[in-house]
Each structure stands twice: as structure tokens, then as C-alpha cells.
C-alpha positions as CSV (number, residue, x, y, z in Angstrom):
1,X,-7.4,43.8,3.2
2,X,-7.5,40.3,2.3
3,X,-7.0,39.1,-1.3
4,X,-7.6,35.8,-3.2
5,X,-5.1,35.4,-6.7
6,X,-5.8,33.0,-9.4
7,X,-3.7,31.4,-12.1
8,X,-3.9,28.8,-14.1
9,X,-1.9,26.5,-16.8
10,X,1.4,27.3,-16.0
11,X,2.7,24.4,-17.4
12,X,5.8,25.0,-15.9
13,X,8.6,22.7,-16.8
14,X,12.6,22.2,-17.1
15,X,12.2,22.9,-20.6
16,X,11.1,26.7,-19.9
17,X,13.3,28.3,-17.2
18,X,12.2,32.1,-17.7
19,X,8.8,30.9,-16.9
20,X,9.7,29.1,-13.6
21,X,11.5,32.1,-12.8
22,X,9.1,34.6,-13.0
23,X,6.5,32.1,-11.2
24,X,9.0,32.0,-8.3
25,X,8.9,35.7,-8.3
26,X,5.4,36.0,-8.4
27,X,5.1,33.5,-5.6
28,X,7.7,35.5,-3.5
29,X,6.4,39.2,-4.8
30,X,2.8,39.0,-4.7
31,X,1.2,35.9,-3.7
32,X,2.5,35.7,-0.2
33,X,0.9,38.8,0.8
34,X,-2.3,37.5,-0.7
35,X,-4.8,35.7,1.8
36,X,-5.2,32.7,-0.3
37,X,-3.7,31.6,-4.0
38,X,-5.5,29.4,-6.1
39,X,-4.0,27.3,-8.7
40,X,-6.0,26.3,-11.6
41,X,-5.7,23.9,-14.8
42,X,-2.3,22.7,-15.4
43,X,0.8,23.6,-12.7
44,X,3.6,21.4,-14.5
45,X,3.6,20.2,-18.0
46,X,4.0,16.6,-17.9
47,X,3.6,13.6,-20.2
């Protein structure tokens, strides 16, 4: 069965490690047995 995730405003960042991390998990985990993954809002925090 196909199946569409959404996140949004990660604001991931070198500054917060144990967030990357568990984003990479996700990614590997869940998301690439999803049909599609859409990223909303902010991926990185930048300014």
C-alpha cells in the first residue's frame, strides 16, 4: 500500500546533533518505504 509522509520545520542544524540523528533514522526507518515524502516549512536552520 502506498503511503505519502509529511514533516515540516526541522530546522536541522550542526548546532543540534540528536535531531539530525533521529531525522537520518527516520529517513532510513520509515520514509524509504513510503511512496513519497514531503518536506514542508523549514529543512535547515540557517541565517
Amino acid at each position: 500500500m502506498a503511503s505519502s509522509l509529511f514533516i515540516s520545520d526541522l530546522h536541522l542544524s550542526e548546532e543540534r546533533p540528536a535531531a539530525n540523528e533521529a531525522f537520518f533514522a527516520f529517513v532510513e526507518e520509515k520514509a524509504s518505504a513510503a511512496s513519497a515524502l514531503y518536506i514542508l516549512g523549514d529543512l535547515f536552520e540557517y541565517w
